[in-house]
C-alpha positions, 0 to 999 in steps of 0.5 A: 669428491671424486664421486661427485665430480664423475656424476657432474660430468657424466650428467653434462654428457647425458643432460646436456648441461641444461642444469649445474649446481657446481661452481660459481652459482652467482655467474650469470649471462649477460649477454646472449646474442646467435646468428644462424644461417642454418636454419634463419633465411640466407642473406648473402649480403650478411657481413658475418657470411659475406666477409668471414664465411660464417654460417653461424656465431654466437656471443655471449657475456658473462657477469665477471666480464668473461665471455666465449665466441662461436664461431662456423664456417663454411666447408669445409665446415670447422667450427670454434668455439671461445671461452676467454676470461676476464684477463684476456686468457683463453680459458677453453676451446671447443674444436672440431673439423667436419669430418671429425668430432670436437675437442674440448680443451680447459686451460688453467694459469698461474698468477703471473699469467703461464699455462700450469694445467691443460685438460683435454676431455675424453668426451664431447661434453659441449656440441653433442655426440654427432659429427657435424651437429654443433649448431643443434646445441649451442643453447644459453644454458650450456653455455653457462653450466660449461662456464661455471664447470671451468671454475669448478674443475679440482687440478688438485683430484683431476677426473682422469676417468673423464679428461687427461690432465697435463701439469706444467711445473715452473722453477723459481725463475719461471721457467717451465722445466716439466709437463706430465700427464696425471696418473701416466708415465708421459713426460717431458724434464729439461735438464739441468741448464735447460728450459721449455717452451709450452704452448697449444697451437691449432694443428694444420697437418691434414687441412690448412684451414683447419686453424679455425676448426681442427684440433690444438695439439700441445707444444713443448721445445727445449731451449737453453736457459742461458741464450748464449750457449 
């Protein structure tokens, strides 16, 4: 299984996940709809880029009502890019600033909707290997052989040659009280009384504006079980 999984993912850097075999086969697109200013006819009047400073979005729908946004915007040119699953939750994000090459990012949830594995890929797997190239390979079927990767992604054997894997363990209660990452010796234990609070938020350390298109950066802050103490 590994093997298989290292020549998937390889095959979706060199391919450019033009074809996928893996995961849910019957997940289609239904919905495909790109706006791009590069390389269409400027239209100043074009509410996307009027109000929103877009140069470039994409929409898109698949048929278990998941769907993903992209989004470009003006310099400094940060680019987002949107999975978001049938729930509401956010499945993955695709990031990156101008200057800077994109982060890939897949989130996976317990039942009851809390973060139990983040992946953080090594590679650019979905915009290209370039700077400033995300607009070149924003076709409909890389949108769907990234999609259905999502679901075929084994937390159990993570592909550590290829992405770092945080897992965020629970107690009984819910409480998240531990986050490593697979096959390190990073992590983060609460102690006994304590709890922590795990999030990925956009970073806003070098470019405020970086919240739409600079890298997430994961959280974790230790709090007291009992709030009184």
């Amino acid at each position: 299984m590994n093997i298989i999984t290292k020549t998937f993912v390889l095959g979706l850097i060199i391919c450019g996940l033009c074809s996928c075999n893996y995961g849910k086969k019957d997940l289609q697109i239904t919905y495909f709809k790109q706006y791009n200013e590069i390389t269409d006819n400027i239209d100043s009047d074009n509410p996307l880029r009027k109000y929103n400073g877009l140069i470039a979005y994409d929409s898109v729908r698949f048929s278990d009502d998941s769907y993903a946004v992209h989004r470009l915007q003006y310099s400094p040119q940060n680019s987002l890019t949107e999975f978001i699953d049938n729930k509401g939750q956010t499945i993955a994000t695709i990031s990156r600033a101008s200057e800077c090459y994109a982060q890939t990012l897949v989130y996976d949830y317990d039942e009851t909707g809390k973060l139990r594995h983040l992946i953080n890929f090594k590679k650019e797997i979905f915009d290209g290997l370039e700077p400033d190239t995300t607009y070149l390979e924003r076709g409909i079927n890389r949108y769907l052989a990234f999609r259905r990767m999502i679901d075929n992604l084994d937390y159990e054997h993570p592909d550590t040659a290829n992405y770092f894997q945080t897992n965020i363990e629970h107690d009984k209660d819910g409480n998240a009280i531990k986050t490593h990452i697979v096959n390190s010796n990073k992590s983060i234990v609460a102690p006994k009384g304590y709890k922590l609070s795990v999030s990925v938020k956009p970073c806003k350390s070098f470019w405020e504006s970086d919240i739409n298109g600079g890298f997430y950066i994961f959280h974790v802050t230790m709090k007291p079980k009992d709030k009184h103490q």
